[in-house]
PAKOLVO-409345 format. One record per residue (C-alpha): residue number from 1; x, y, z; residue in one letter. Coordinates in nm, 3 decimals, decimal comma, always signed. Last residue first. Example, Ala and Ser with C-alpha at 12.3 -4.5 7.8 and 13.67 -1.06 7.14 Angstrom:
! residues 2
zalum_c1_c2_c3_vomi
2_+1,367_-0,106_+0,714_S
1_+1,230_-0,450_+0,780_A
***
This chain:
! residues 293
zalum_c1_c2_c3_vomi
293_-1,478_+4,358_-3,212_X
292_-1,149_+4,244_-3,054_X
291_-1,098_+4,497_-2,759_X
290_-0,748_+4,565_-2,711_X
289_-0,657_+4,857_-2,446_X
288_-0,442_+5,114_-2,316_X
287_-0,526_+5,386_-2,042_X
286_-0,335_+5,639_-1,970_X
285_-0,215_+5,795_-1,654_X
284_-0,019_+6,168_-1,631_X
283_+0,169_+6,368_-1,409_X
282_+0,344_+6,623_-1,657_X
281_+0,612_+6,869_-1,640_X
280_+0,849_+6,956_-1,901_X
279_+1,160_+7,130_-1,852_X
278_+1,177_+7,055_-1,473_X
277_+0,954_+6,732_-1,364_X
276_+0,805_+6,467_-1,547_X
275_+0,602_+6,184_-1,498_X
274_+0,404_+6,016_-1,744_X
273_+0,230_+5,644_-1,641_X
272_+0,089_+5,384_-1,867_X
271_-0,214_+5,179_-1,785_X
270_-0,274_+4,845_-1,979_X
269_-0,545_+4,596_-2,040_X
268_-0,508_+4,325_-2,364_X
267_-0,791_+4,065_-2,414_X
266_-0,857_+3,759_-2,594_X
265_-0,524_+3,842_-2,803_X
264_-0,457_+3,610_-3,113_X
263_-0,326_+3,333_-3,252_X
262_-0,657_+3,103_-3,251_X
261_-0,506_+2,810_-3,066_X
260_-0,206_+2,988_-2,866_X
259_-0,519_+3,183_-2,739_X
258_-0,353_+3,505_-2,598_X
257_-0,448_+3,674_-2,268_X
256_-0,297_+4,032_-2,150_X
255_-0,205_+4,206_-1,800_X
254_-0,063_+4,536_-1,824_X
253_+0,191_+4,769_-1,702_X
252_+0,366_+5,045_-1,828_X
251_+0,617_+5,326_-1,666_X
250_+0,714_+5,622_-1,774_X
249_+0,948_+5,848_-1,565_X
248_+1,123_+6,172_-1,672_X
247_+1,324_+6,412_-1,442_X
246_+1,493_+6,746_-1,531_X
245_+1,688_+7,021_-1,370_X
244_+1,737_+7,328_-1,611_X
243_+2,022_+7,451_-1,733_X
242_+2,052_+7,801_-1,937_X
241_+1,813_+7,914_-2,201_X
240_+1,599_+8,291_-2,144_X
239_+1,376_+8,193_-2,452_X
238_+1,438_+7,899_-2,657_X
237_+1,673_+8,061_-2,925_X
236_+1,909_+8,063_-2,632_X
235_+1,930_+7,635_-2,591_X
234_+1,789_+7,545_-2,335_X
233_+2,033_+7,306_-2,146_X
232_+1,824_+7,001_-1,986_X
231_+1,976_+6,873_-1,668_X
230_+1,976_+6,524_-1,513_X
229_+1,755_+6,229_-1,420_X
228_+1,593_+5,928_-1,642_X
227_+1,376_+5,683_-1,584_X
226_+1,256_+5,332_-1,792_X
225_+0,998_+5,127_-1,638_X
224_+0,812_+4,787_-1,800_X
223_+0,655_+4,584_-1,620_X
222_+0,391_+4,322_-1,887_X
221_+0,214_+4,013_-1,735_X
220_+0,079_+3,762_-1,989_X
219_-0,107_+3,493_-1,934_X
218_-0,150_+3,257_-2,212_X
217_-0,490_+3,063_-2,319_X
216_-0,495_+2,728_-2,417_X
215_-0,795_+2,734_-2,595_X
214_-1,080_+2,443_-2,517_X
213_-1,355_+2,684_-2,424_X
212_-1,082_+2,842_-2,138_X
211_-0,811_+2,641_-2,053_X
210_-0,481_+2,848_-1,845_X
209_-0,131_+2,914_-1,899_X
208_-0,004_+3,122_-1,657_X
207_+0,247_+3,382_-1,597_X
206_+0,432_+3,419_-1,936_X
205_+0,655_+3,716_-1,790_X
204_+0,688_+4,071_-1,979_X
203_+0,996_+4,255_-1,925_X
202_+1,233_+4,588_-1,949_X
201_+1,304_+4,789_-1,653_X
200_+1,521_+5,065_-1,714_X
199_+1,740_+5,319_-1,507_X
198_+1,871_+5,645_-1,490_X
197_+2,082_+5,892_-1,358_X
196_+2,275_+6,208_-1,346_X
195_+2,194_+6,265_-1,739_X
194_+2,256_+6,577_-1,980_X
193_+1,981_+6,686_-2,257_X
192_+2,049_+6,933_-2,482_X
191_+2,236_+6,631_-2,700_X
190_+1,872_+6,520_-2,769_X
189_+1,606_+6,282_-2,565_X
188_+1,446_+5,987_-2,617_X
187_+1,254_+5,838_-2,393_X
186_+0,975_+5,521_-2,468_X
185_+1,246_+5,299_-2,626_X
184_+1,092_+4,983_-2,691_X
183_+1,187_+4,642_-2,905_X
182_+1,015_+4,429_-2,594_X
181_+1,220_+4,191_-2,357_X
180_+1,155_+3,846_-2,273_X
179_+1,066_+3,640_-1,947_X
178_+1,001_+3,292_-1,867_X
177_+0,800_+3,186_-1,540_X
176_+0,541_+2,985_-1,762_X
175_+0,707_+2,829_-2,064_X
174_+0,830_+3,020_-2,369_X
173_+0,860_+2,901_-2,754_X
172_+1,069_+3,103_-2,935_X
171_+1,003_+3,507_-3,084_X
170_+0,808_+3,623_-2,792_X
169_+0,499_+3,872_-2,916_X
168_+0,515_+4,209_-3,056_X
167_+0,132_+4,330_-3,099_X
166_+0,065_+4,609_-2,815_X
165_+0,351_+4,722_-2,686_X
164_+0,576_+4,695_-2,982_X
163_+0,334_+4,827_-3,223_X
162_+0,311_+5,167_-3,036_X
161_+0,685_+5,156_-2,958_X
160_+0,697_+5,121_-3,307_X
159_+0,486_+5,463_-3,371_X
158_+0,675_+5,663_-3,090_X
157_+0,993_+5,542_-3,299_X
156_+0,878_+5,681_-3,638_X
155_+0,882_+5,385_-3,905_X
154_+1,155_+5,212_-4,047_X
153_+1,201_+4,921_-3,882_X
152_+0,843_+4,757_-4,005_X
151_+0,911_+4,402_-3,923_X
150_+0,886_+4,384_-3,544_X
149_+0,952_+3,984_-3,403_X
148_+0,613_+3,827_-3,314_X
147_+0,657_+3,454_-3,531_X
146_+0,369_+3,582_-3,784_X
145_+0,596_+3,915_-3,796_X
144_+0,516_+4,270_-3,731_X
143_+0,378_+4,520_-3,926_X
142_+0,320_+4,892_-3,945_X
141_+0,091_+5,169_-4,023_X
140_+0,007_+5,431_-3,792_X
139_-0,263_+5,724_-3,767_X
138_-0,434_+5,651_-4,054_X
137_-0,765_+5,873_-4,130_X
136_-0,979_+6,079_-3,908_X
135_-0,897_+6,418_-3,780_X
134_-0,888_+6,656_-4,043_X
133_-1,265_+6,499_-4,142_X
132_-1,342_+6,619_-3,803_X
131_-1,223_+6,926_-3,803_X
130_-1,377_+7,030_-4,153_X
129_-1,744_+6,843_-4,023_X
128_-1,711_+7,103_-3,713_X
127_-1,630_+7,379_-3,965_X
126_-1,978_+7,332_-4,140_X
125_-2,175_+7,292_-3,828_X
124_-2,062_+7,635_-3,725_X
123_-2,097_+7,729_-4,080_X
122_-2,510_+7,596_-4,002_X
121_-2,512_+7,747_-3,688_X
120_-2,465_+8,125_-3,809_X
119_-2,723_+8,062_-4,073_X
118_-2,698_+7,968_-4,453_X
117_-3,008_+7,757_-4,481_X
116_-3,020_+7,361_-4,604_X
115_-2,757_+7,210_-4,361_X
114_-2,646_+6,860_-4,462_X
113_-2,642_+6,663_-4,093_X
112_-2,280_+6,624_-3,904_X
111_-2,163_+6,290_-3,948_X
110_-2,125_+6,063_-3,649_X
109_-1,783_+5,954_-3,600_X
108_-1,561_+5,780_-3,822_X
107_-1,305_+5,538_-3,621_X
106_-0,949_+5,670_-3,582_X
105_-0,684_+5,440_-3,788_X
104_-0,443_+5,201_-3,681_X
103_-0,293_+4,980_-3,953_X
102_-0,088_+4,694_-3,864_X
101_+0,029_+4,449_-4,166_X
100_+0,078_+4,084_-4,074_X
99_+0,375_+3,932_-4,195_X
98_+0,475_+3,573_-4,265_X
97_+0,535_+3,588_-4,654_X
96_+0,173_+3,721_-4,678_X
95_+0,061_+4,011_-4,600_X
94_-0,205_+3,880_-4,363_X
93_-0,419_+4,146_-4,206_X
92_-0,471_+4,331_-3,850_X
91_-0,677_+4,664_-3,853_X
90_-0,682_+4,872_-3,538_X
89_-0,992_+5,076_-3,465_X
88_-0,939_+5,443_-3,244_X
87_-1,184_+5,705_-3,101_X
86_-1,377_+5,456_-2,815_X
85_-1,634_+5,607_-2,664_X
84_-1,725_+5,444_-2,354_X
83_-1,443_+5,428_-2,117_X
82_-1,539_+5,429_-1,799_X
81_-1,684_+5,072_-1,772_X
80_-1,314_+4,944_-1,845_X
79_-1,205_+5,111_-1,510_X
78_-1,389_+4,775_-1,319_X
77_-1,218_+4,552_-1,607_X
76_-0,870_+4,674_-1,486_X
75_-0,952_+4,566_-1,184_X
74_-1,073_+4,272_-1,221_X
73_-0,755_+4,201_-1,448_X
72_-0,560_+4,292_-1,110_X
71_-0,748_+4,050_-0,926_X
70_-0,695_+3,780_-1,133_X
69_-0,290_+3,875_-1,125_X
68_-0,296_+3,870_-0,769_X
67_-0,422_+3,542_-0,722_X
66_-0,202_+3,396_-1,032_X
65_+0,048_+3,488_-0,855_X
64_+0,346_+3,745_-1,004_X
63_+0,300_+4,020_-0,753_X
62_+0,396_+4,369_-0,861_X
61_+0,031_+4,382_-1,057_X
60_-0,110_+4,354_-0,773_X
59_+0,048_+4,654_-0,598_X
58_-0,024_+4,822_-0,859_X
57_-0,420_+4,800_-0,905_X
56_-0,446_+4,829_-0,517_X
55_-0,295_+5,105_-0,523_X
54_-0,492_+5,275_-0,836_X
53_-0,821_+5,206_-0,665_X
52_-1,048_+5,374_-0,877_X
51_-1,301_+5,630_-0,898_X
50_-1,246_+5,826_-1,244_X
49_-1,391_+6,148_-1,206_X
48_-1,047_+6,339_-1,065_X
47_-0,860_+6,065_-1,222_X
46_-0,930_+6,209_-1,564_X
45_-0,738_+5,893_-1,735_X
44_-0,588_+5,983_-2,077_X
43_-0,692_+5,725_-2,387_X
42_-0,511_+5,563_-2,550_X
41_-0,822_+5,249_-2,640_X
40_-0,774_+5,027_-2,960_X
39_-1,095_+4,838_-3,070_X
38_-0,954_+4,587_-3,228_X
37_-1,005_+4,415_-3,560_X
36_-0,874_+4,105_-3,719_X
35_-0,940_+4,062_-4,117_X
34_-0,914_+3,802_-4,287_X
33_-0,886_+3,680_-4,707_X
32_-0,519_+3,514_-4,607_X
31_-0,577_+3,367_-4,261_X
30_-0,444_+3,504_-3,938_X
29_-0,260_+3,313_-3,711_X
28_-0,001_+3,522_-3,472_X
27_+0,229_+3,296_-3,364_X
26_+0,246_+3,254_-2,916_X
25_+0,459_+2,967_-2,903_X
24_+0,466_+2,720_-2,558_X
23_+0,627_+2,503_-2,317_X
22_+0,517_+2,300_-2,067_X
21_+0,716_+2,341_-1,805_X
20_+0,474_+2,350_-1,525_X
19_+0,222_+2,083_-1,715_X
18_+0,511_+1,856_-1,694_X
17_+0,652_+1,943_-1,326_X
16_+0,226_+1,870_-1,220_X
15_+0,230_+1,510_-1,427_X
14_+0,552_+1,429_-1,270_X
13_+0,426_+1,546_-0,915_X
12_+0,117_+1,335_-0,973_X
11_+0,309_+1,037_-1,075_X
10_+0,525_+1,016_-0,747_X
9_+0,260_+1,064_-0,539_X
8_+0,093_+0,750_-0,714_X
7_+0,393_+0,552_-0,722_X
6_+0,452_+0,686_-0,314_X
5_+0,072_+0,559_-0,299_X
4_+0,120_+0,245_-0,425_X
3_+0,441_+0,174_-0,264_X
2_+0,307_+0,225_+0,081_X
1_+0,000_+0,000_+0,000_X
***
């Protein structure tokens, strides 16, 4: 009886080290004659009419348990419901040759109704339909690779940080507890700019894998800090120039699911933080989001 249950002991801890480091490829799978859309949220937080525990948001999202990372997708769900209009659709299609083409583009809004008499409201109405017509169109267009690596090099690097944070996936097979870096550089500053200090935190950790409706789904947990401290040097066609003490801070985190069976996110929530003192100052939160419509 002893040696049946230390054989069965011993089976059930082989079966649990197995499913442990099971290992795993997040592809992006996208047929030929598809099209996967996203309703793309970056949007600033008002956090004086947003109630929301921000704490409690980032102090779970420091902890890599699956307890803590449930509750932080709760809460990121519970600020969901505050964003209602959402200004921005993303566009994923295959390119072929194991690319899929990004384009992000604003969504049309409601059209303004023809106007018949030629009254003060009606060029008031006029102009509105010129400002919004100036504001819809393409706002990026990249690609990355079927295996997650970026593709599009060449574009602006705001915009790649763009498709880095929200569509570059891990280029080999991962296992739960593995970590990877993204192709991001969110500061960037000129030779007017002299550094003290800094530091960077680059990573997102495959945190679970989990079945949901026969998917394997993966969990994944994105940190990602980068800081800088020093003095800016106006120069004099600036205004009065001369040094100025400077700080910058962004910071991103987000918890995301991807269906290794359908190659694609299930769901994608994100807050990014701007802080800045000195030449620039800013204390900022945004929100980020995938919504697959």
């Amino acid at each position: 009886m002893r040696k049946l249950l230390t054989l069965t002991l011993g089976l059930l801890a082989i079966t649990a080290f197995g499913q442990k480091s099971e290992k795993v490829d997040l592809k992006w799978k996208i047929n030929p004659d598809e099209t996967l859309s996203y309703q793309t949220v970056m949007t600033e937080i008002d956090t004086s009419t947003v109630e929301f525990n921000f704490g409690g948001l980032f102090d779970a999202l420091s902890d890599s348990t699956n307890e803590n990372t449930d509750e932080a997708k709760k809460l990121f769900e519970e600020l969901n419901k505050s964003f209602k209009n959402i200004d921005f659709v993303t566009n994923l299609t295959n390119k072929g040759n194991g690319i899929i083409d990004i384009v992000l583009q604003t969504r049309p809004k409601e059209k303004i109704e023809e106007v018949k008499t030629d009254t003060l409201d009606d060029k008031m109405a006029e102009m509105m339909k010129m400002m919004q017509s100036m504001n819809q169109g393409v706002m990026l267009r990249g690609s990355v690779y079927e295996t997650g690596g970026i593709h599009s090099f060449w574009v602006k690097i705001n915009q790649k940080n763009l498709i880095s944070l929200f569509f570059e996936l891990p280029q080999k097979p991962v296992e739960i507890g593995d970590t990877w870096e993204l192709e991001i550089n969110l500061i960037a500053n000129d030779q007017n700019f002299e550094c003290d200090s800094a530091y960077k935190v680059n990573k997102v950790t495959l945190t679970d894998l989990k079945t949901k409706n026969n998917e394997t789904i993966a969990v994944l947990k994105y940190e990602i800090v980068e800081f800088v401290d020093g003095t800016f040097n106006s120069p004099s066609f600036m205004g009065k120039g001369g040094p100025t003490k400077t700080m910058m801070k962004f910071t991103h985190q987000a918890i995301a699911e991807f269906s290794i069976e359908k190659g694609r996110w299930i769901s994608y929530d994100g807050i990014m933080g701007i802080e800045a003192t000195g030449f620039m100052t800013s204390n900022v939160k945004k929100k980020f989001a995938l919504i697959e419509e």
